[in-house]
TIBA-988864 format. One line per 4 residues: number of its first residue (from 0); their letters; for each residue z, x, y of N, C-alpha, C. Coordinates in steps of 0.1 Angstrom, whole numbers, padded with zeros to 4 digits. Example, Ala and Ser with C-alpha at 12.3 -4.5 7.8 and 13.67 -1.06 7.14 Angstrom:
2
0) as) 0078:0132:-0057:0078:0123:-0045:0078:0132:-0033 ~ 0071:0128:-0022:0071:0137:-0011:0079:0129:0000
//
This chain:
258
0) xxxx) -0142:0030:-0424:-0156:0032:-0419:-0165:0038:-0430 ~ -0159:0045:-0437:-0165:0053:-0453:-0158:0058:-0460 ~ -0161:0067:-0472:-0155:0070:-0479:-0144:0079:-0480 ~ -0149:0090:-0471:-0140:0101:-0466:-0126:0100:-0461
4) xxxx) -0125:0083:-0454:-0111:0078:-0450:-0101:0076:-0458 ~ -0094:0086:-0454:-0081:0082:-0469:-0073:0070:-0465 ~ -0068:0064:-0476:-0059:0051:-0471:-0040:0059:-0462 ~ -0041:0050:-0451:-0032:0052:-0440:-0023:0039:-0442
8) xxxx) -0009:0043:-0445:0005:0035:-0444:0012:0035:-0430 ~ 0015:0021:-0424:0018:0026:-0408:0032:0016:-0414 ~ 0033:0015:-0427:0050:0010:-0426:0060:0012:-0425 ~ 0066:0008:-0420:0082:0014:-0417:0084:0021:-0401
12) xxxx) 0071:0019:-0392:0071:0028:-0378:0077:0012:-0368 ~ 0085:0016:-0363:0086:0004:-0349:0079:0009:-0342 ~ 0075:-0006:-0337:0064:-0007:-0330:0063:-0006:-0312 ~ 0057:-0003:-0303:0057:-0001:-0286:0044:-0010:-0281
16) xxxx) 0042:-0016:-0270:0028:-0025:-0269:0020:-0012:-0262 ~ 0011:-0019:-0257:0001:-0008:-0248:0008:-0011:-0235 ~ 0011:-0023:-0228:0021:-0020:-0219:0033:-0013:-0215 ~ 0037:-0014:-0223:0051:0000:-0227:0046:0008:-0222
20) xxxx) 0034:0016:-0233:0036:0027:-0229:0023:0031:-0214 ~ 0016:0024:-0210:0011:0023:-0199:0019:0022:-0187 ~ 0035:0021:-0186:0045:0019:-0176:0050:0034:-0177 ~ 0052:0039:-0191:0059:0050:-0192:0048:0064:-0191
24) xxxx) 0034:0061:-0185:0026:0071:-0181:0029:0089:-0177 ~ 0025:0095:-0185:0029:0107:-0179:0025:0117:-0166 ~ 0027:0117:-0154:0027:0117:-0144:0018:0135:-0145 ~ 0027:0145:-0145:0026:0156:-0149:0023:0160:-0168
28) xxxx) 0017:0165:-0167:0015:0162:-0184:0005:0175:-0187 ~ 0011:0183:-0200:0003:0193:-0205:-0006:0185:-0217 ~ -0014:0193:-0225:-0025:0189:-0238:-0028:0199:-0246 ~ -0030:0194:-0255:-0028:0204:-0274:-0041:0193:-0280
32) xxxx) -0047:0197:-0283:-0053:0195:-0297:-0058:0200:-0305 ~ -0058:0195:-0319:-0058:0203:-0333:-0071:0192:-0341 ~ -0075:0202:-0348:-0085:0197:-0361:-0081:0203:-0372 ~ -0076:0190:-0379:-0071:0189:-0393:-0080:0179:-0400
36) xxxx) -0079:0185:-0414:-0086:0177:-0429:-0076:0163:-0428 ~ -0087:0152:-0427:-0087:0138:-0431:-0071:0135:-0436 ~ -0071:0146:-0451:-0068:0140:-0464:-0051:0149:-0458 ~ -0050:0153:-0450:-0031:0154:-0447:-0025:0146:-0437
40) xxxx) -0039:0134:-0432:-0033:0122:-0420:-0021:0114:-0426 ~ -0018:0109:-0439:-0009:0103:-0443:0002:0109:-0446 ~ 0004:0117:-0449:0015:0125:-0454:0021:0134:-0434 ~ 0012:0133:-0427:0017:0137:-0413:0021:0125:-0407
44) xxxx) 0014:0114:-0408:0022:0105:-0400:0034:0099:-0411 ~ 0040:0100:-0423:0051:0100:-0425:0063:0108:-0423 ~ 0057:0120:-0417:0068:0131:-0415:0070:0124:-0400 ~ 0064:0122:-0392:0060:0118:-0380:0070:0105:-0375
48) xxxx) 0073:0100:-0387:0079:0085:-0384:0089:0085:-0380 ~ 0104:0092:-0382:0112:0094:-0372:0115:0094:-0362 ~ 0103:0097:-0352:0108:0103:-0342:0101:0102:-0330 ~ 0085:0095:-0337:0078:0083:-0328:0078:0069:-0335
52) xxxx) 0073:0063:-0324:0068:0046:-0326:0056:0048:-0329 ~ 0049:0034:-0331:0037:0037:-0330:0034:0026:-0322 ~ 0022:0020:-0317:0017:0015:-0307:0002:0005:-0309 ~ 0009:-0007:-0306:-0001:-0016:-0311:-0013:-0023:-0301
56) xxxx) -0020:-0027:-0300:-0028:-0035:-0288:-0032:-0041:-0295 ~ -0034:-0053:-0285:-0042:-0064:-0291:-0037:-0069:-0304 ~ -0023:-0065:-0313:-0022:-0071:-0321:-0026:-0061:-0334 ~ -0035:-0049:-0331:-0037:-0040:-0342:-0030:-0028:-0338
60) xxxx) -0025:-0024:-0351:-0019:-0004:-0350:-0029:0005:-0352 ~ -0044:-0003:-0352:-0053:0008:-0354:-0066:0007:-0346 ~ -0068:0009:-0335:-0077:0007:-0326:-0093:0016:-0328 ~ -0105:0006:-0332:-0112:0012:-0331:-0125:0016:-0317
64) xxxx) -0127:0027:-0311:-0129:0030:-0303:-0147:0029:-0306 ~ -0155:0028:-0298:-0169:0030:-0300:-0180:0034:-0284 ~ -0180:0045:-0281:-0186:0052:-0268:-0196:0053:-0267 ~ -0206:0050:-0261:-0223:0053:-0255:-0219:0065:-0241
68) xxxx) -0220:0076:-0244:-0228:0089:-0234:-0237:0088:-0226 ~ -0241:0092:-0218:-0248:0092:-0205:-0247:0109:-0202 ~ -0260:0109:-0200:-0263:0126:-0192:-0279:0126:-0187 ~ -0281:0134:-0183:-0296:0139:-0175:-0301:0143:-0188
72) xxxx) -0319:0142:-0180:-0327:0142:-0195:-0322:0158:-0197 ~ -0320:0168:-0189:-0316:0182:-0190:-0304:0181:-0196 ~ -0295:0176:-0198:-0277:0176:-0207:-0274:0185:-0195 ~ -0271:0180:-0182:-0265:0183:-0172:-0251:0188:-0175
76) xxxx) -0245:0172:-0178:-0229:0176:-0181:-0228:0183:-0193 ~ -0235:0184:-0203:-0229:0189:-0218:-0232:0205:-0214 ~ -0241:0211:-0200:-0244:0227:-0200:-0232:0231:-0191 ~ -0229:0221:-0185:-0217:0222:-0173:-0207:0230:-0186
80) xxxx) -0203:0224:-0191:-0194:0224:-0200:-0190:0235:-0213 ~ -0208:0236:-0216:-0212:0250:-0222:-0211:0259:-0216 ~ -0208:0262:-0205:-0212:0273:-0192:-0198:0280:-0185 ~ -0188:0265:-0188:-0178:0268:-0186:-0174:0268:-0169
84) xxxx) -0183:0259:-0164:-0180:0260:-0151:-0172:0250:-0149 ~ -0161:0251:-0141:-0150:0245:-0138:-0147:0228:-0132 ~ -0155:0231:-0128:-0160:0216:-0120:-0168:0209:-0127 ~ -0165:0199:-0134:-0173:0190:-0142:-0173:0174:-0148
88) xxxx) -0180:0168:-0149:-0183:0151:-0154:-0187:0150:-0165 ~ -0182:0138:-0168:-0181:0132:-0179:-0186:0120:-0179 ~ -0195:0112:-0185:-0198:0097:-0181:-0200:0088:-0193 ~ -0189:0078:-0195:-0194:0070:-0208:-0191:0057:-0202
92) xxxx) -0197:0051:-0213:-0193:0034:-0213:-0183:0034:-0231 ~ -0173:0030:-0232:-0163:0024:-0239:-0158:0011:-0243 ~ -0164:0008:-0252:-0155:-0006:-0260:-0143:-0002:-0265 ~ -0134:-0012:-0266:-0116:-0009:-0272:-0119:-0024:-0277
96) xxxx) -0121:-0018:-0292:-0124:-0031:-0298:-0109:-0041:-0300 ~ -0100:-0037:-0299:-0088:-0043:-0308:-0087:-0055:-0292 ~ -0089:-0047:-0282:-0085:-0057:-0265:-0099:-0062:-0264 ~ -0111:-0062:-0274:-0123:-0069:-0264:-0130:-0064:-0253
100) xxxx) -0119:-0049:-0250:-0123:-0047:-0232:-0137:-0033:-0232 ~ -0141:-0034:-0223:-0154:-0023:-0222:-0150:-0020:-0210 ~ -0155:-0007:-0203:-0151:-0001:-0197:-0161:0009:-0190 ~ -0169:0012:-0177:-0171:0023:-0178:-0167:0038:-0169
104) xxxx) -0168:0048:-0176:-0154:0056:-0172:-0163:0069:-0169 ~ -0154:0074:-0159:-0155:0087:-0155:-0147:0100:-0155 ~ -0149:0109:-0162:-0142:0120:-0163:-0144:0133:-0156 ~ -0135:0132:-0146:-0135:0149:-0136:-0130:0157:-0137
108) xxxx) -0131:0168:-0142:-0124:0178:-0147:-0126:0190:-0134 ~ -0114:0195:-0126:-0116:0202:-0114:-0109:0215:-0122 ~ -0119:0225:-0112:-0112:0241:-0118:-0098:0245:-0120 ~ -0092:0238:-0114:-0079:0238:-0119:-0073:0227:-0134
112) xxxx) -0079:0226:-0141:-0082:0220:-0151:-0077:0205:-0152 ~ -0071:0207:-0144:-0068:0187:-0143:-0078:0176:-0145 ~ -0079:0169:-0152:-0085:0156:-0151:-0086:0146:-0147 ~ -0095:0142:-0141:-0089:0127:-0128:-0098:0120:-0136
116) xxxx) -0095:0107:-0145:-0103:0099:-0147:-0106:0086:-0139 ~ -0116:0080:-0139:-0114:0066:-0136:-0127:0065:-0138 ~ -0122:0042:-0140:-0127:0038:-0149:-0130:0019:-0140 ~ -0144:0014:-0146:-0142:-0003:-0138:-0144:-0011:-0154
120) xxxx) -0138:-0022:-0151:-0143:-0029:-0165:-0159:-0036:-0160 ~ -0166:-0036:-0173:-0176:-0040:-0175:-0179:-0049:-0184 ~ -0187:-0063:-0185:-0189:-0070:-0198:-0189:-0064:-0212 ~ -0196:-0056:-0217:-0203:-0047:-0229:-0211:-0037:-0224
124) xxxx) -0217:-0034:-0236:-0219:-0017:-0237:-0236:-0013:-0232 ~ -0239:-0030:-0229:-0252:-0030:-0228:-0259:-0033:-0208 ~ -0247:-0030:-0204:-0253:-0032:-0191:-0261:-0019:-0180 ~ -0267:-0026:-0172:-0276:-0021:-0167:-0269:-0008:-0158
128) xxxx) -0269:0003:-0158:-0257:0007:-0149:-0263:0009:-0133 ~ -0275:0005:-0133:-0274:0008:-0115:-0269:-0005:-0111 ~ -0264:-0017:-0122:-0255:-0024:-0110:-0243:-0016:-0108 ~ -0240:-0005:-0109:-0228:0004:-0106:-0229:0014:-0099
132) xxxx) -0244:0013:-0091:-0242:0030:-0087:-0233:0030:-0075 ~ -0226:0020:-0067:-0216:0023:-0059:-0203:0035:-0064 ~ -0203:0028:-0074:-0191:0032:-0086:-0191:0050:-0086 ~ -0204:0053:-0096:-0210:0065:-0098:-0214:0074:-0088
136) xxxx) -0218:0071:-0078:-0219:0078:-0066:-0205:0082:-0058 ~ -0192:0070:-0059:-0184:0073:-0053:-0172:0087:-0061 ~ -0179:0086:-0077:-0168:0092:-0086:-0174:0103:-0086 ~ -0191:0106:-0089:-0197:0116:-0094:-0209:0118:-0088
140) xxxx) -0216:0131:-0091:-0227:0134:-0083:-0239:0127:-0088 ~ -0239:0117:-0096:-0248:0114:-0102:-0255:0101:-0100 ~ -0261:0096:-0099:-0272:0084:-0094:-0280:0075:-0108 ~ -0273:0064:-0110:-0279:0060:-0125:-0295:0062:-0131
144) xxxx) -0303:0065:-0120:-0319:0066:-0123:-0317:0082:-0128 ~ -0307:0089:-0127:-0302:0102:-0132:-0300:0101:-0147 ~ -0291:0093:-0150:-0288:0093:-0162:-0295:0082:-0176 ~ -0294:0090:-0184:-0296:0084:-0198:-0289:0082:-0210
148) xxxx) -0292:0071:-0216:-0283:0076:-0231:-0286:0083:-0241 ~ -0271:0096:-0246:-0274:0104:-0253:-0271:0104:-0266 ~ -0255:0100:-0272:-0248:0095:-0285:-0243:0087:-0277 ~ -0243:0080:-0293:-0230:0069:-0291:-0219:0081:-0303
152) xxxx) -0208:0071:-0299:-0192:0079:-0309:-0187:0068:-0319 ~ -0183:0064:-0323:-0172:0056:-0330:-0163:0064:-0342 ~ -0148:0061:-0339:-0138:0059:-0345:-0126:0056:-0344 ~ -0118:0057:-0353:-0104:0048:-0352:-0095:0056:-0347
156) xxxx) -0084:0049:-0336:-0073:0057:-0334:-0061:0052:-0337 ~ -0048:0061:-0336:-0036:0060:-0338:-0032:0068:-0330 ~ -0023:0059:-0321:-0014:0064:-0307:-0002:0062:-0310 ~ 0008:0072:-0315:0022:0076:-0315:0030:0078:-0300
160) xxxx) 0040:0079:-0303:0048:0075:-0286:0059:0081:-0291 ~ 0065:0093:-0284:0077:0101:-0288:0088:0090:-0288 ~ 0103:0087:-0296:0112:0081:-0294:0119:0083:-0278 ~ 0123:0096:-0279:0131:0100:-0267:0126:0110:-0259
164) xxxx) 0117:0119:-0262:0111:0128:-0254:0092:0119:-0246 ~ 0092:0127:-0235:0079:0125:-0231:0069:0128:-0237 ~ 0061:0125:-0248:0052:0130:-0252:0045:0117:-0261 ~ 0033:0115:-0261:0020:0108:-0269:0015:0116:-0280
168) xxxx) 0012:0110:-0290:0001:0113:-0300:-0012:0108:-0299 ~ -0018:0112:-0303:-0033:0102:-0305:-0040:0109:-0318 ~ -0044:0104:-0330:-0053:0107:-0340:-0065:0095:-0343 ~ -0079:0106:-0339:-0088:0100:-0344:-0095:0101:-0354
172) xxxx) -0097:0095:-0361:-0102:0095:-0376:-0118:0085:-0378 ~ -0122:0091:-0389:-0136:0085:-0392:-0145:0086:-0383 ~ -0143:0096:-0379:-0155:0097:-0368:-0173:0099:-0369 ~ -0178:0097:-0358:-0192:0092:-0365:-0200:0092:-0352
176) xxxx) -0213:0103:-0351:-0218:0098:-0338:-0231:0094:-0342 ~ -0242:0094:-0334:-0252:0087:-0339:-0261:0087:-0326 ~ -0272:0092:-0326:-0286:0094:-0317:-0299:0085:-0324 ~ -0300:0073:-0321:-0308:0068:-0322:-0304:0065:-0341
180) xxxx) -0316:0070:-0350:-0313:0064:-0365:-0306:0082:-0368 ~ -0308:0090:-0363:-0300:0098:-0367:-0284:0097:-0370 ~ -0275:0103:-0377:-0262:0101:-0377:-0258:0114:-0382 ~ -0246:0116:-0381:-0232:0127:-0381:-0218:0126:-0383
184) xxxx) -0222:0122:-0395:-0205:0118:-0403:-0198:0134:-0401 ~ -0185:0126:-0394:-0172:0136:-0392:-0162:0130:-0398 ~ -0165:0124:-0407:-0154:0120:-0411:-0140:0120:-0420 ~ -0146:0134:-0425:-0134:0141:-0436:-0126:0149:-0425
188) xxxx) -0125:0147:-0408:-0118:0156:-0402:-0110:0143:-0393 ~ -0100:0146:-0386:-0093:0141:-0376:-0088:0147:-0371 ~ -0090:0143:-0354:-0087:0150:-0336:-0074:0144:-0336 ~ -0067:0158:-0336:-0053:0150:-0329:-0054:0155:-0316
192) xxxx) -0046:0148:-0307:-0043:0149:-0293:-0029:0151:-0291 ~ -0020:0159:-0286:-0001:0159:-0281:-0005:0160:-0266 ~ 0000:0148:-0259:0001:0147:-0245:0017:0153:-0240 ~ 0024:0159:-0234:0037:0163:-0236:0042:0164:-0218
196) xxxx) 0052:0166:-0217:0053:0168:-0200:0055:0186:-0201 ~ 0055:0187:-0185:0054:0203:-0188:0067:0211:-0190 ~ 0080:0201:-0189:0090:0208:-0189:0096:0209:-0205 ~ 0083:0201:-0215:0088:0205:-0231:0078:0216:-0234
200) xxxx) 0069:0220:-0230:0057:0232:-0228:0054:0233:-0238 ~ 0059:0229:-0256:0044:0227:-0265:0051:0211:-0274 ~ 0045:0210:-0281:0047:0199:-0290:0059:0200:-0295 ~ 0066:0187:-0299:0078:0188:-0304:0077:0192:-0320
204) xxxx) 0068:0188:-0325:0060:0189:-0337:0053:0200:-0342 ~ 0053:0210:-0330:0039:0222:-0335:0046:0231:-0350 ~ 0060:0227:-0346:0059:0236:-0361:0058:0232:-0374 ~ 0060:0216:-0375:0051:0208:-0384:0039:0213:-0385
208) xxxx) 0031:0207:-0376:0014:0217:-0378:0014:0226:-0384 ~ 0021:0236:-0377:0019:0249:-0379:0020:0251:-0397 ~ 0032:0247:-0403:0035:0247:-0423:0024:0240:-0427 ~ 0015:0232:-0421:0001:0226:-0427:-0011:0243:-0421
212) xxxx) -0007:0249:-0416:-0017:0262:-0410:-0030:0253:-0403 ~ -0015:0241:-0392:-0032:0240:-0382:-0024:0243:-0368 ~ -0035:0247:-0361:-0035:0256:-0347:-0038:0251:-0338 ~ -0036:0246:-0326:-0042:0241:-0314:-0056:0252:-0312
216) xxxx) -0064:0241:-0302:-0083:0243:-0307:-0087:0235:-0293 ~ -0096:0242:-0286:-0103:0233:-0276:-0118:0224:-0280 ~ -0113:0213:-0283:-0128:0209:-0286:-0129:0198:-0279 ~ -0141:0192:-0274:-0147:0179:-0271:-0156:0171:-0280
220) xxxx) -0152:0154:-0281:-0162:0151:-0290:-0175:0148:-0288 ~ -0179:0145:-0273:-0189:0150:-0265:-0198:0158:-0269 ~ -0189:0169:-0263:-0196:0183:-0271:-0202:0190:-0282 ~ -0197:0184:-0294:-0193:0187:-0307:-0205:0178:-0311
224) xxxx) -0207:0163:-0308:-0221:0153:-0314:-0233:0158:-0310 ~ -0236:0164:-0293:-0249:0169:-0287:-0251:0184:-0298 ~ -0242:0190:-0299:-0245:0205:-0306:-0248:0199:-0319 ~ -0240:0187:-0328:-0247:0185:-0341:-0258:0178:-0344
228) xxxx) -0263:0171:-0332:-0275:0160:-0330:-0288:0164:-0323 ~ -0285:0178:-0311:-0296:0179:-0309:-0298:0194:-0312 ~ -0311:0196:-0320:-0312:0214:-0327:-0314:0222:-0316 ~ -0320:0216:-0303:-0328:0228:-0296:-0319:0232:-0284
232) xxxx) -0303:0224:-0286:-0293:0224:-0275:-0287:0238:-0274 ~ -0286:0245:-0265:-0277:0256:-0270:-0261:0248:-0269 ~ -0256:0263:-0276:-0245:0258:-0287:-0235:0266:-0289 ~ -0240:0283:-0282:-0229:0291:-0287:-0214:0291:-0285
236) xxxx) -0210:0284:-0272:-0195:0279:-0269:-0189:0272:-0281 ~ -0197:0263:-0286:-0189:0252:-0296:-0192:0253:-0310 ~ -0201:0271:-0311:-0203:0273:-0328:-0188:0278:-0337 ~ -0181:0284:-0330:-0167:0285:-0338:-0161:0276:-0344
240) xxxx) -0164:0260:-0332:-0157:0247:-0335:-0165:0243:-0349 ~ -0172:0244:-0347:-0186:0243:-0358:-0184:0250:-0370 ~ -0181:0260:-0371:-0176:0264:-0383:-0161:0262:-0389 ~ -0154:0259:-0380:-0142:0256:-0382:-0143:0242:-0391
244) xxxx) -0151:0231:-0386:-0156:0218:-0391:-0154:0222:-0404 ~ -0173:0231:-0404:-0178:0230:-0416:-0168:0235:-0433 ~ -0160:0244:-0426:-0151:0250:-0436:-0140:0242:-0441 ~ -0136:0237:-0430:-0127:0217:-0438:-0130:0213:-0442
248) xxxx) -0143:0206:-0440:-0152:0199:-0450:-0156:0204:-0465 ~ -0167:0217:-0460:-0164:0224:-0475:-0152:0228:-0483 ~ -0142:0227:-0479:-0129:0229:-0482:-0119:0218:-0491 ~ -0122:0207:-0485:-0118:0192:-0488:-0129:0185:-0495
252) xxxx) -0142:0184:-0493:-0154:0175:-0497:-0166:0183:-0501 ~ -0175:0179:-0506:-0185:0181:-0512:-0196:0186:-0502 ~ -0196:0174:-0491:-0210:0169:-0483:-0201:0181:-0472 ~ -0211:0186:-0467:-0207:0191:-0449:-0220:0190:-0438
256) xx) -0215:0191:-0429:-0227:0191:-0418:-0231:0203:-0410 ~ -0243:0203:-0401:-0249:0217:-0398:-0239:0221:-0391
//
């Protein structure tokens, strides 16, 4: 997507379809994620290759994702979220470019931190959504004459699949959001995700991370585009995340962001 993407070798990984691992869904399931520099994605997913697969759709090992946001002209969901209140929505529309498929999805996060998503397929990214408000009324408090678009997202992922234990990877790279002609290259960093069950209770891998000195981090990429796109948003929940960025960046690259 730019320059900042270092070149990625996925040779030598056996391969799992999206079926696979869509059967082998994790029922009960903890979450970890970490922000790490771009430039140690290759050299981790070769350590990595033992002991996952990796996971193809559509025929690609590298899926690129591209999301349009929805919120109230107030950033309803993004203050929910700032605020830290327990109960909270999420609303996008989603292309998965590699399957053709669009999607638009709902994310419920209940004070007990669980996430109940769900999701209907939709043509593209361009549809009207009150042909949906059955949909959105039934999942969320929200009414499409409610909502607007706020960013869009794009980047690529890589979804690893433990060999023998319960657990998923996900790394997203090149990331990139964008408000209208404004933009916000993220792209010297990559989100990883460890999906795990609760009876392995952290990553099989964290002490890998850990000899790189990266740390599990709560971030959203939601979160993280509204605080770098809009100036007048408050932001103090996600300024740590924000400096954690900026100091990778400046750390690895030249260029950094606010």
């Amino acid at each position: 997507m730019n320059s900042s993407v270092p070149d990625i070798s996925l040779e030598g990984y056996h391969t799992i379809s999206l079926e696979e691992v869509m059967r082998a869904s994790l029922a009960e399931r903890m979450e970890q994620k970490y922000i790490l520099p771009a430039i140690l994605l290759p050299d981790l997913l070769q350590m990595l290759k033992k002991d996952f697969d990796l996971m193809v759709a559509g025929g690609q090992p590298v899926q690129l994702y591209e999301s349009v946001y929805f919120d109230t002209p107030a950033l309803s969901t993004y203050l929910a979220h700032h605020n830290g209140i327990g109960d909270r929505f999420k609303i996008r529309l989603r292309k998965y470019h590699s399957t053709s498929t669009s999607f638009l999805e709902i994310k419920h996060r209940i004070p007990t931190g669980k996430v109940i998503k769900k999701r209907i397929q939709v043509s593209d990214l361009m549809i009207d959504l009150s042909m949906y408000s059955e949909f959105l009324r039934c999942n969320s408090p929200y009414q499409p004459e409610e909502l607007e678009e706020k960013i869009r997202s794009y980047y690529y992922r890589i979804t690893l699949v433990n060999k023998v234990l319960e657990e998923r990877a996900t790394f997203d790279y090149g990331l990139l959001f964008t408000r209208g002609n404004e933009r916000q290259d993220f792209s010297p960093l990559v989100i990883a995700e460890f999906k795990f069950s609760k009876d392995l209770r952290r990553p099989s891998c964290q002490d890998l991370l850990r000899s790189f000195h990266i740390r599990n981090t709560s971030i959203s990429k939601y979160c993280t585009g509204i605080a770098s796109l809009y100036q007048d948003v408050r932001k103090n929940r996600f300024k740590q995340n924000l400096r954690k960025i900026n100091r990778i960046i400046v750390n690895h690259y030249e260029n950094h962001v606010r």
